[in-house]
N, C-alpha and C positions, 0 to 999 in steps of 0.2 A: 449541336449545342456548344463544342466547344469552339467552334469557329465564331459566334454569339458574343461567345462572354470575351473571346479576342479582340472582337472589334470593339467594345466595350471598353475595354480594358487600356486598346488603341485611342478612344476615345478620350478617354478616364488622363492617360497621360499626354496629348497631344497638347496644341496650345490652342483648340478650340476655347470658343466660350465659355465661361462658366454657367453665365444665364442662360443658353441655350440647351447645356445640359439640363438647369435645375427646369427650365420649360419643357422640354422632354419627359423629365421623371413627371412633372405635373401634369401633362396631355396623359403619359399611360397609366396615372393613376386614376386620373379621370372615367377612362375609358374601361380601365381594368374593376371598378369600383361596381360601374353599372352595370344592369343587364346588356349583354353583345347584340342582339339584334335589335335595337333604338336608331330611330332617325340623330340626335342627337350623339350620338359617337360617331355616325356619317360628316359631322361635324366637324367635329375634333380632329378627326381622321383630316378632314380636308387642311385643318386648322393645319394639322403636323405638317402636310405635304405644302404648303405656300409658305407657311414661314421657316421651311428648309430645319426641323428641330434637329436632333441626332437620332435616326431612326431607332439604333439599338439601342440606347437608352430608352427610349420611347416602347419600347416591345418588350425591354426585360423589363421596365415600369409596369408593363399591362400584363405579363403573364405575372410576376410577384401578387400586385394588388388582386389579379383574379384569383390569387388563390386564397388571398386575406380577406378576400369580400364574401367567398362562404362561412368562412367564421363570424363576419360580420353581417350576414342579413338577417337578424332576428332584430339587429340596432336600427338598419335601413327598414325592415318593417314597421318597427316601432314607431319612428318618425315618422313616416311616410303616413300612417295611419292616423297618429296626432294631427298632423296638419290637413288630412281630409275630414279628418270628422269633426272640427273644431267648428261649432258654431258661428263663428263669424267670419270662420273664410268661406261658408256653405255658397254664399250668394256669386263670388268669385268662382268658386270649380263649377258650380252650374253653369255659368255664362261661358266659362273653357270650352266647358265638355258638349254646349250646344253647338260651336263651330266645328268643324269637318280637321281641319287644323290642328286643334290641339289634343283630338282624339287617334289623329296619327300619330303627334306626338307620344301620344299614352302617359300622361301626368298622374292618371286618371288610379294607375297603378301605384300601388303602396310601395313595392322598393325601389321603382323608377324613382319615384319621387324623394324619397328619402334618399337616398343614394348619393343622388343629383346633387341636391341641398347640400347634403352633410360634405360631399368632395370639394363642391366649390365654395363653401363655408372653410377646407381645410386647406383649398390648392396656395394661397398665399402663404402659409405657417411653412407647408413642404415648399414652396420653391425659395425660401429664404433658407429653409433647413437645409437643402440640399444644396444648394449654394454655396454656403458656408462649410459644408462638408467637402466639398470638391476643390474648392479655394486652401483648407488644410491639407486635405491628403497632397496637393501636387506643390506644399511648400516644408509640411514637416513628413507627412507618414511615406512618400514615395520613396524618398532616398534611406529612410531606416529601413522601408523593406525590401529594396533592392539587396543591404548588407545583410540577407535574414539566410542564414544557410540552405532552410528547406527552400526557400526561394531559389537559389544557386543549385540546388539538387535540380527542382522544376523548372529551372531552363535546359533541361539535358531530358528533358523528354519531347511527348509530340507536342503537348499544347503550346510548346514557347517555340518550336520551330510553325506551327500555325501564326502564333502571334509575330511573329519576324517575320514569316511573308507577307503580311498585311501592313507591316510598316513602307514595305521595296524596297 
């Protein structure tokens, strides 16, 4: 874990992209949001792996959000339920749910669905948030916390000789 939050960290001050982080944080929220075993995270999964995101951001994004989205699946229920039993999308999930397709999918399910929705209903808000948060830390908060004492104590342990090796 703590070789994780190094690279991370590695990441966090490098001069990688910004949008490539804030697109990381939103693939693993993505991912982290819904149920794990969906065709549709096989997706995202591919998505992260071609457009090269930053893996570890991408993975601490997916274990954080997995553990926000058991506090959150009674909202992903909620929704998810709303929109399947909503009279006038009936004629719609019946036409899904008859092809082979969309039942691999699994729409079909309430927090699949709500889940889905409600993330990429939010993944624009987070990759602008997160953006914008990464763009500050690496112009005002990086160098106030380099001068932060407990910081200067915690480079005299292990974690900050791990994160010095991964710099080379």
């Amino acid at each position: 874990m703590l070789t994780l939050l190094a690279k991370f960290l590695k990441a966090l001050n490098s001069e990688s992209g910004v949008w490539a982080l804030a697109f990381a944080f939103v693939l693993g929220m993505m991912m982290g949001f819904t149920p794990l075993w969906r065709v549709h995270n096989l997706v995202i999964l591919l998505i992260a792996l071609i457009f090269r995101v930053n893996l570890t951001g991408f993975i601490l994004s997916f274990i954080l959000c997995s553990g926000i989205a058991f506090l959150l699946d009674p909202l992903f229920h909620q929704f998810g339920y709303y929109l399947l039993a909503h009279e006038s999308w009936q004629p719609l999930w019946q036409a899904m749910y008859q092809s082979a397709f969309w039942r691999v999918v699994q729409f079909q399910h309430t927090i699949t669905l709500g889940s889905l929705l409600l993330s990429l209903a939010f993944a624009p808000i987070l990759a602008v948030v997160s953006a914008v948060i990464v763009t500050q830390y690496r112009h005002r908060i990086q160098t106030w916390f380099n001068k932060l004492r407990i910081v200067q104590l915690l480079k005299a342990n292990k974690f900050w000789t791990i994160y010095a090796n991964l710099r080379g």
